[in-house]
C-alpha positions in Angstrom: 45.2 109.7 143.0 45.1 108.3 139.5 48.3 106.4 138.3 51.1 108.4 137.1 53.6 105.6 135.4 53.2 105.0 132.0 55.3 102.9 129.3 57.1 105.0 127.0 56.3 105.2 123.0 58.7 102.9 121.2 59.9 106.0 118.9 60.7 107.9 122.5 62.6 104.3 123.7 64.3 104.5 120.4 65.6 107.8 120.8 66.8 107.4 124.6 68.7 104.3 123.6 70.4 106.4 120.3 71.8 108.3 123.3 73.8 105.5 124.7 74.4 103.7 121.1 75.1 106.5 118.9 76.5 109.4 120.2 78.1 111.1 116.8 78.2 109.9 113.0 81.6 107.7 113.6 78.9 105.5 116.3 76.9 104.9 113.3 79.2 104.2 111.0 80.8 101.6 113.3 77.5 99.9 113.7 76.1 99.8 110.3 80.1 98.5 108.8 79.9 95.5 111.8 76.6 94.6 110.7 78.0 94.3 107.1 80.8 92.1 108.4 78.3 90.0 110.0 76.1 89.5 106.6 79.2 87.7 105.3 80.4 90.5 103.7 83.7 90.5 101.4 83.5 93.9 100.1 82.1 96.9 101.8 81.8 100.8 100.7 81.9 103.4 103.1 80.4 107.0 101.3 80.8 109.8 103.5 78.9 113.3 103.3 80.1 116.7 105.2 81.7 114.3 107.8 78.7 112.2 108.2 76.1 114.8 109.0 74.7 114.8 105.9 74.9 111.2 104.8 76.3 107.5 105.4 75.7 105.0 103.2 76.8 101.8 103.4 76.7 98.9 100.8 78.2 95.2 101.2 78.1 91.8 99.0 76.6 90.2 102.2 74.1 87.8 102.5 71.1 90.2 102.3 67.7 90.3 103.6 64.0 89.1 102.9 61.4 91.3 103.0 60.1 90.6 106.5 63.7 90.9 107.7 64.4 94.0 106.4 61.3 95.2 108.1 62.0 93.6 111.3 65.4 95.1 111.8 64.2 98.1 112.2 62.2 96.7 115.8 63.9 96.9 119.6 65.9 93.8 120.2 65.1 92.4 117.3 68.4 90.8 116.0 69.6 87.2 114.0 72.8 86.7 116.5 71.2 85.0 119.8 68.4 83.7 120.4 68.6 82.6 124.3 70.3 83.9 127.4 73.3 81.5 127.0 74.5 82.5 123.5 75.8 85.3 125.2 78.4 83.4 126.6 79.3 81.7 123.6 79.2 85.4 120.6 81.6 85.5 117.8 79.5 88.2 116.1 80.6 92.0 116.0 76.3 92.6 117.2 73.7 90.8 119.3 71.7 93.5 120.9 69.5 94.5 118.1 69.4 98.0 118.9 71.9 99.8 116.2 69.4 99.7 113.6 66.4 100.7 115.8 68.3 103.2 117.1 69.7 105.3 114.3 65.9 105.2 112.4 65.0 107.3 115.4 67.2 110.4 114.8 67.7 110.0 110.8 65.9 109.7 107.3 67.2 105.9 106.5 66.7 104.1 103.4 67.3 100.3 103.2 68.0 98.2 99.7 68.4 94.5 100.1 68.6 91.5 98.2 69.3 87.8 99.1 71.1 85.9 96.4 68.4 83.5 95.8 65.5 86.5 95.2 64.8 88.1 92.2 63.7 90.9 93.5 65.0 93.5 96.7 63.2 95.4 99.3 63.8 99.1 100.0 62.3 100.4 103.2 62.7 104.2 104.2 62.4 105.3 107.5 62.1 108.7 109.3 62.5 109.2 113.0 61.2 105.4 113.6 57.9 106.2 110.8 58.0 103.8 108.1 57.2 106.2 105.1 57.6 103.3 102.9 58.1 99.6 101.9 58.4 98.1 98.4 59.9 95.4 96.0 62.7 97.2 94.1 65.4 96.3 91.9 69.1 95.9 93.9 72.1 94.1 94.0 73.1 90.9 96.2 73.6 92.3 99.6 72.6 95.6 101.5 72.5 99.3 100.6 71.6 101.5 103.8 71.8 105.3 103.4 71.5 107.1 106.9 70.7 110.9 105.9 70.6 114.0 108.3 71.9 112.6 111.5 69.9 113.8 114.6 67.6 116.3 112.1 64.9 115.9 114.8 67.2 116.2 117.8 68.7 119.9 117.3 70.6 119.7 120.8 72.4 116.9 119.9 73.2 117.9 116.7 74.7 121.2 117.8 76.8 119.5 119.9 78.5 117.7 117.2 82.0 118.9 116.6 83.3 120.8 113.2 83.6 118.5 110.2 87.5 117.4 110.4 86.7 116.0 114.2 83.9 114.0 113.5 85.8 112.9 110.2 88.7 112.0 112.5 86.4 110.1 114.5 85.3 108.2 111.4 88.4 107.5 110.4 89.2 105.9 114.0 86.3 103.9 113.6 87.3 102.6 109.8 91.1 101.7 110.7 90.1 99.3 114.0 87.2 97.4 111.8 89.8 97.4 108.9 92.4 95.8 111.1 90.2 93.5 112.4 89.2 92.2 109.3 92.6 92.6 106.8 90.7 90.3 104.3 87.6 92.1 103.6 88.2 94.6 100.5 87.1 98.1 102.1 86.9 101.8 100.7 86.4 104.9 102.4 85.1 108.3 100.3 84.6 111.2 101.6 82.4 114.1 99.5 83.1 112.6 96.6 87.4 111.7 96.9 88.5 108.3 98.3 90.2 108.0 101.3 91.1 104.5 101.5 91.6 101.6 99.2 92.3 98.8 100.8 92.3 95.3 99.2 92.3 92.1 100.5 95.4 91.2 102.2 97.8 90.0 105.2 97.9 91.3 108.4 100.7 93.5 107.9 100.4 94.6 104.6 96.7 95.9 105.4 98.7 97.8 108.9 100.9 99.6 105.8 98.1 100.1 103.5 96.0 102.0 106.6 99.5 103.7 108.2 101.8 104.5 105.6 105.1 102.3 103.6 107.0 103.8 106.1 105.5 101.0 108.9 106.9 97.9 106.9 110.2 98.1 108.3 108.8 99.1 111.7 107.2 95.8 112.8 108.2 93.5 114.8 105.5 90.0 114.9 104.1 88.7 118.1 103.1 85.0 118.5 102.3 82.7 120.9 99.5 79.8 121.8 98.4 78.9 124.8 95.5 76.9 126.6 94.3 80.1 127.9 94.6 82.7 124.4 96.1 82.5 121.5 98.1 86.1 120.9 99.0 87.2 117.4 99.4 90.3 116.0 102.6 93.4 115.7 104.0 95.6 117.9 106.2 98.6 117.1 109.9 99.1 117.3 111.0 101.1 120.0 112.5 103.8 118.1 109.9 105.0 116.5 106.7 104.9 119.4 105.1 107.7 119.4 104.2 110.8 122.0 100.1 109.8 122.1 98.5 106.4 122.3 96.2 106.7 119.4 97.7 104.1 117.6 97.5 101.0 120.0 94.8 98.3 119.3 93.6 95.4 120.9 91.5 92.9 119.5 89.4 90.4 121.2 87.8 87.9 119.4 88.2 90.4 116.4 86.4 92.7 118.5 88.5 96.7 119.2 88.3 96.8 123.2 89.6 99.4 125.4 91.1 97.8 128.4 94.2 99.8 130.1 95.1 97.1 132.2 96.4 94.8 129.0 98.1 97.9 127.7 100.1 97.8 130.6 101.2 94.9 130.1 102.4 95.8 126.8 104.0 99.1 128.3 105.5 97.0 130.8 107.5 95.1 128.4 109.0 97.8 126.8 110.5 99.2 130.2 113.9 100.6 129.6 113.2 100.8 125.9 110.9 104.1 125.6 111.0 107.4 127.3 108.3 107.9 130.1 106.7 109.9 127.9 106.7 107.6 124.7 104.1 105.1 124.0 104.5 101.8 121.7 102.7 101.4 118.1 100.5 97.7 118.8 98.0 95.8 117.0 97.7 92.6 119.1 94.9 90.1 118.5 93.4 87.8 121.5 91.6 84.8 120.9 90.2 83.2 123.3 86.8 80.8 124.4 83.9 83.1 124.4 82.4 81.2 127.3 85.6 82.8 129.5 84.8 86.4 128.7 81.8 88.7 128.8 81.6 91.6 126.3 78.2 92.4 127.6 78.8 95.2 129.8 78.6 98.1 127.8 76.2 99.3 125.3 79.2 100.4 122.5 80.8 96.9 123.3 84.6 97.9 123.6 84.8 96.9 127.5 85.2 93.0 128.5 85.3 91.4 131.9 87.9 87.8 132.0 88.2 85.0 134.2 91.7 85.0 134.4 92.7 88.5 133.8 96.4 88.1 135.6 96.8 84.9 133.5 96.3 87.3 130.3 98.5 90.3 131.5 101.3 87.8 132.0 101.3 86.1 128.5 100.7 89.4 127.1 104.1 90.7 128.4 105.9 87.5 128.0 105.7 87.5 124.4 105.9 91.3 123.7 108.9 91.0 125.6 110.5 87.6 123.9 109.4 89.5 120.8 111.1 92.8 121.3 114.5 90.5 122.5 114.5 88.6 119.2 114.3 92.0 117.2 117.3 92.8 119.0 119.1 90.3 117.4 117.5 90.4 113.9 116.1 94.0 113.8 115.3 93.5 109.6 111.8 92.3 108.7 110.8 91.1 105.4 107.3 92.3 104.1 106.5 89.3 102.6 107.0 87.4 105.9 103.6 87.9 108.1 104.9 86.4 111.0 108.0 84.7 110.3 111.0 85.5 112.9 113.4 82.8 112.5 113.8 84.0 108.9 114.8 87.5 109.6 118.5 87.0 108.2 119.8 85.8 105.1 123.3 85.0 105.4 125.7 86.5 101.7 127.8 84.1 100.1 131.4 83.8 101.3 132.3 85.0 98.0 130.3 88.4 98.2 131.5 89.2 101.3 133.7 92.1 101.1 137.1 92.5 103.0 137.0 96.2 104.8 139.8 98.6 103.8 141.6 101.6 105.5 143.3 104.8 104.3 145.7 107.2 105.8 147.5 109.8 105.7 151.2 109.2 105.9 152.5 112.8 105.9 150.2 113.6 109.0 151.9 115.7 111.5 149.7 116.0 114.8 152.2 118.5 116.1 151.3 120.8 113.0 149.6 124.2 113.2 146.1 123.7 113.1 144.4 125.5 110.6 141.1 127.2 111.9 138.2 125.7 112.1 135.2 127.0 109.8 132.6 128.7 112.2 129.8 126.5 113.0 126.1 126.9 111.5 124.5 129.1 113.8 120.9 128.0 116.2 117.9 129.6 114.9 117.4 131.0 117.7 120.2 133.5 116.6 118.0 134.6 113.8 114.7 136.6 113.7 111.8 135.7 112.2 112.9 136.2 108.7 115.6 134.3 109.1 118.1 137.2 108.9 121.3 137.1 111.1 120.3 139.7 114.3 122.1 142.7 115.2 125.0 142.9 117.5 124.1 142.6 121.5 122.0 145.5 122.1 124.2 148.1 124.9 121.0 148.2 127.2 121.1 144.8 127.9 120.1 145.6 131.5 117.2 146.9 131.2 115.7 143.8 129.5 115.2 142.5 133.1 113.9 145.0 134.5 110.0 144.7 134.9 108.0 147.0 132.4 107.1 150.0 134.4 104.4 150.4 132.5 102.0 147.7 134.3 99.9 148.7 137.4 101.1 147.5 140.5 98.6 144.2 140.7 100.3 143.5 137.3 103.7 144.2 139.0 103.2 142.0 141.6 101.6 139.1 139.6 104.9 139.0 137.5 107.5 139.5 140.1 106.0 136.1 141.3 106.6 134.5 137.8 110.2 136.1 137.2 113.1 135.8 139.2 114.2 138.0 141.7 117.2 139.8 140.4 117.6 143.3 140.5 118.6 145.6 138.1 121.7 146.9 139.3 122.7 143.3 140.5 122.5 142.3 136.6 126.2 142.8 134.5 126.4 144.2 130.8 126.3 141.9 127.8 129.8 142.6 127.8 131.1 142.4 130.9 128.7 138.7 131.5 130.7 135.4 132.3 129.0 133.1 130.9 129.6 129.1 131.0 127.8 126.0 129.8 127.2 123.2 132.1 127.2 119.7 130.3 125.9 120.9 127.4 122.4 121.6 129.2 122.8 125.0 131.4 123.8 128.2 131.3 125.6 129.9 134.3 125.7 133.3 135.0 127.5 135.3 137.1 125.7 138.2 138.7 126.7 140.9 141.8 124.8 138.7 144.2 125.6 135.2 143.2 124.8 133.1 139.8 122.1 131.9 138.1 121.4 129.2 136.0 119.3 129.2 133.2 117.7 125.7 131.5 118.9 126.0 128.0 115.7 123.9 126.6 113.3 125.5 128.8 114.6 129.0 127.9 114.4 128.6 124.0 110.7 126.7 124.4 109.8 129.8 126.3 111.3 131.9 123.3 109.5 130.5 120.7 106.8 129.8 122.5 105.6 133.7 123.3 106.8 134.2 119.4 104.6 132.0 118.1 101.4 133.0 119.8 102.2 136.6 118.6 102.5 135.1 115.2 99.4 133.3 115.4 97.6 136.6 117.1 98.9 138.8 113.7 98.9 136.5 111.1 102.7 137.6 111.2 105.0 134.1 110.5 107.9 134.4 108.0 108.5 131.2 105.7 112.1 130.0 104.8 111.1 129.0 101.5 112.3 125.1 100.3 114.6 125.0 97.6 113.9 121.3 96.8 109.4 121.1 98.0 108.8 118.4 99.7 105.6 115.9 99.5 104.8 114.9 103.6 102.0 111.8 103.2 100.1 111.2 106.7 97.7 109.0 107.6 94.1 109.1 107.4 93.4 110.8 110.3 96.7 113.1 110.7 96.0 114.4 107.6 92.2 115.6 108.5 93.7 117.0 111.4 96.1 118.7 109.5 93.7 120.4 107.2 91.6 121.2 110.3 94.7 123.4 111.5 95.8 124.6 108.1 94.9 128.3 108.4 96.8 128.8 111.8 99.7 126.8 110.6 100.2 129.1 107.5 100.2 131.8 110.2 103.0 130.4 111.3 105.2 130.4 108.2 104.0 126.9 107.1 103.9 127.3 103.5 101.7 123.6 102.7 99.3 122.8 99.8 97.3 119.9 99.8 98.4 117.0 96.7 96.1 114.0 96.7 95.1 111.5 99.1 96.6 112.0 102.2 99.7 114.2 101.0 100.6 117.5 101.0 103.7 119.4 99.5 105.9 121.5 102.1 107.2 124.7 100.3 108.5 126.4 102.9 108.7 126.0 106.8 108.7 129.0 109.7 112.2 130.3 109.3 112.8 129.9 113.2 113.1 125.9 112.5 114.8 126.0 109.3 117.2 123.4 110.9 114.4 120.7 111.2 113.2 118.2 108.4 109.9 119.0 107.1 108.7 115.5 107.5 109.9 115.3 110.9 108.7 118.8 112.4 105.3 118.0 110.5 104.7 114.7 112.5 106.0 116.0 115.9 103.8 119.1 115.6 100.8 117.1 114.9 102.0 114.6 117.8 102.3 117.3 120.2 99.0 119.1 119.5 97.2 115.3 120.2 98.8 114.6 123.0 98.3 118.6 124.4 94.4 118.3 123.5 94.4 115.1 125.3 96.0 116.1 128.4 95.5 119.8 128.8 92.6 120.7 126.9 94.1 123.6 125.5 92.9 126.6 123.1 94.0 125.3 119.8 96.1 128.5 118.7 97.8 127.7 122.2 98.2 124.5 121.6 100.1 125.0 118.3 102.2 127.4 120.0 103.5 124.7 122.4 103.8 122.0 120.2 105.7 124.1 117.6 107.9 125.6 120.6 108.9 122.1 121.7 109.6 120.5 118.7 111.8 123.3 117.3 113.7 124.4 120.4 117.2 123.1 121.1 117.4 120.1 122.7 119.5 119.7 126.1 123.3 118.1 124.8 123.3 121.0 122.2 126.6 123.1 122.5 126.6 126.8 122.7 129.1 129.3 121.7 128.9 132.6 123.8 127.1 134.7 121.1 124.4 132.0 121.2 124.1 132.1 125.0 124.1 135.9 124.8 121.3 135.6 122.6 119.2 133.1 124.6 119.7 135.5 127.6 118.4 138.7 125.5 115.6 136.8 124.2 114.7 135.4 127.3 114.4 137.9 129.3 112.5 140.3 126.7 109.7 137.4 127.2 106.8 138.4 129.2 107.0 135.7 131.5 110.7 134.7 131.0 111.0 131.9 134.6 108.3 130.2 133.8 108.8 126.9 131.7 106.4 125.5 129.1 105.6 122.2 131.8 104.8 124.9 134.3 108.6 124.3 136.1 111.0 127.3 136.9 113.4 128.1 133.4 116.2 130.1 135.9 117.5 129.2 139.5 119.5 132.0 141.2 122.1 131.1 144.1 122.9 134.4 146.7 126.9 134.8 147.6 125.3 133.7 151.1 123.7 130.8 149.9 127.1 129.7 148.8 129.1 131.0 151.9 126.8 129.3 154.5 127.3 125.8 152.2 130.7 125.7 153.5 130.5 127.0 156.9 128.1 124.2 158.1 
């Protein structure tokens, strides 16, 4: 039997590694910008096409290449970092495998420019699935200029399984804000078909966080320092008040290096116990330096995993000085944006003389045994409006028969629903006018029945509402805008924002009423008139908040997704006091809901409690 293992073709070895190194246009783009950071670079260009599929180009004021390097990084392993086993332990670059470069020439049409400072002349090198089609002296500027066309044009099955273009640009982004971070001096700019994204200069720390995130981060910071003979820790971590319901913007730096490691995020989680919800999580970019010979970043090919030697040792400074952080912010909770990391400076005291006495006023012909005058009827929940906005009409008279279960199902439809509704029968159910009705600290409803009561979640109830209205909405195209009198101009962040126009056509189903005005802004002109109680700003943020942390955790259907986030954002919130028109309402429209006890989360909206329930409590 003749021999039947043979060694692969380079360009085949090439193009099983590009499986592991660069899984979608943001993989190449974070490759090709590190190796720019490692020529030495101080200004680098990022030039986007159709979200990286069609183009990614790269040019820095690095160092540049000689002709037979620019030839030679196209070659397996073939990089400048290391050359022996032990410089592993001792890497301060952002590369050392040498297998980017080969790797994205074997699923692209490349094209290399490169100059050193001391040549007259460049090299440009193209490159087509790991063929060189050419190599010649050309004219270029100091530095590198590498074009990476077509992504995966002679791979179609991985290519169809890239996402549509705002993903992969969101992925891009990503990718752009961690090397920014890491590197606040380096000038960078980001364009995308042909409009800039990002313009960021040289600069501090924080100002580059505010440049990438928005003005309104300057006053959330709070700085974190502290030295140690194991790391040194520097870096920002969020004010409580405004963390966030997903954990996309939490960094870690290692050596300047983005990781991933969830076992240092909980120790910054940890340190902000009793501060955040359960379901909140903390804005952080925290930098760790530490000896490279400790560490070992060797472990996986995309280089965002790291093993210690003293991992506890870590998690316990980590904490520490979150925590010593966050307690100092309590005292002084005003930053200055001129101060990177300055805390003992957080208060300047006024001069005695501008300190201003208080004063008070009253009323000396007050009377608190007076009549009372009557108090103006308070604004109405939007839940007491229909989808135009319009006041509803009175309490319909067949109230009843809103809980009865449509008669129209089949009986497998019957029986599936009894099992998601409560079980209160028709007859056992009083009039809209003849309910008693009561609020139970300002987060239930109780309702007295024939059999017993029930009691109704207030939140749950009006998520549900919304909820079922919103997907009917989305279904027909059918939302109702409360037009703005005064428009408002909403600017998000990089990636926000191409999520936003990546849902804009099922928003404007909604109601949404948005138009895109310049980088990273758009102008609200009118909101879904169920939520005309709720800031644009605000329900813009939660909404795209909500539909992160819904993709991330239940993988829903995007129209369903919206639904939910929309529902939670702009239901009533438990506190919220209810006249009894407004519980009437909730009751009507609850129960005209297809699937009116079950909550959003999946938990029971209504509890019901039998006259024999109640009698055998007190005969035990």
């Amino acid at each position: 039997m003749s021999d039947i293992i043979q060694l692969l073709p380079d360009a085949v070895a090439n193009q099983i590694a590009a499986g592991e190194v660069v899984q979608r246009p943001a993989s190449a783009v974070k490759e090709l910008v590190e190796n720019a950071i490692d020529a030495g670079a101080d200004k680098i260009q990022l030039i986007i096409k159709d979200a990286g599929k069609s183009l990614i180009q790269v040019i820095d004021n690095g160092c540049g290449m000689s002709l037979t390097d620019a030839r030679m990084c196209f070659e397996r392993h073939a990089t400048s970092k290391i050359r022996k086993a032990d410089d592993l332990f001792a890497i301060r670059t952002m590369g050392f495998r040498g297998e980017a470069m080969a790797s994205i020439a074997a699923i692209a049409q490349v094209e290399l420019k490169t100059r050193r400072h001391e040549d007259e002349l460049g090299s440009c090198i193209t490159i087509e699935g790991s063929d060189v089609i050419s190599q010649e002296p050309c004219a270029a500027n100091t530095g590198t200029s590498i074009s990476v066309k077509n992504l995966f044009y002679n791979t179609p099955a991985r290519r169809n399984f890239l996402k549509s273009n705002p993903v992969e640009m969101r992925h891009i982004i990503d990718e752009f804000q961690r090397v920014a971070l890491a590197h606040p001096q380096i000038f960078f700019t980001l364009h995308h078909d042909s409009q800039e994204v990002y313009h960021l200069p040289g600069s501090t720390l924080k100002q580059r966080i505010v440049h990438l995130f928005g003005n309104n981060y300057n006053q959330r910071l709070v700085p974190v320092e502290e030295d140690t003979t194991i790391i040194k820790l520097r870096g920002f971590v969020g004010k409580p008040e405004f963390a966030r319901k997903t954990r996309g913007e939490q960094f870690f730096f290692v050596n300047n290096r983005f990781i991933r490691d969830s076992y240092l995020n909980h120790a910054v989680t940890t340190a902000f116990e009793e501060l955040l919800p359960d379901d909140c999580f903390p804005f952080y970019v925290l930098f760790i330096d530490i000896d490279p010979s400790k560490i070992d970043i060797n472990v996986h090919p995309t280089k965002t995993e790291i093993k210690y030697q003293d991992e506890k040792a870590i998690y316990a400074i980590i904490r520490s000085a979150v925590k010593r952080s966050l307690g100092r912010y309590n005292i002084t909770p005003s930053l200055d944006f001129d101060q990177e990391n300055s805390i003992e400076h957080l208060i300047t005291p006024k001069p005695l003389e501008e300190i201003i006495a208080p004063t008070i006023s009253f009323n000396p012909n007050f009377n608190p045994f007076a009549d009372k005058e009557e108090k103006p009827t308070k604004q109405e929940h939007p839940f007491l409006r229909d989808s135009g906005g319009y006041k509803r009409d009175p309490i319909p008279q067949n109230w009843d028969t809103l809980y009865e279960i449509s008669k129209k199902e089949t009986l497998f439809q019957h029986e599936i629903h009894e099992e998601k509704t409560i079980a209160v029968d028709e007859q056992d159910v009083s009039k809209p006018s003849e309910r008693q009705l009561f609020q139970i600290h300002n987060r239930f409803i109780l309702s007295q029945i024939k059999s017993g009561f029930m009691l109704i979640n207030q939140q749950a109830a009006h998520e549900r509402i919304l909820y079922e209205r919103f997907l009917l909405q989305l279904q027909n195209h059918s939302g109702v805008s409360q037009q703005s009198l005064f428009p408002q101009s909403v600017t998000l962040n990089g990636a926000d924002f191409e999520l936003l126009k990546e849902l804009l056509p099922d928003i404007r189903a909604l109601g949404f009423d948005i138009r895109e005005f310049g980088k990273n802004t758009v102008v609200v002109e009118g909101i879904p008139a169920e939520l005309n109680n709720v800031g644009e700003l605000e329900l813009l943020e939660h909404l795209l908040e909500g539909f992160k942390n819904n993709l991330a955790i239940l993988k829903l259907d995007k129209r369903d997704n919206l639904a939910r986030s929309l529902a939670r954002n702009g239901a009533i919130k438990t506190g919220t006091r209810l006249s009894l028109e407004e519980m009437n309402q909730l009751i009507d429209q609850l129960f005209a809901c297809e699937s009116p006890n079950q909550a959003l989360n999946g938990k029971p909206v209504i509890s019901t409690f039998t006259m024999n329930e109640l009698i055998e409590r007190f005969e035990k």
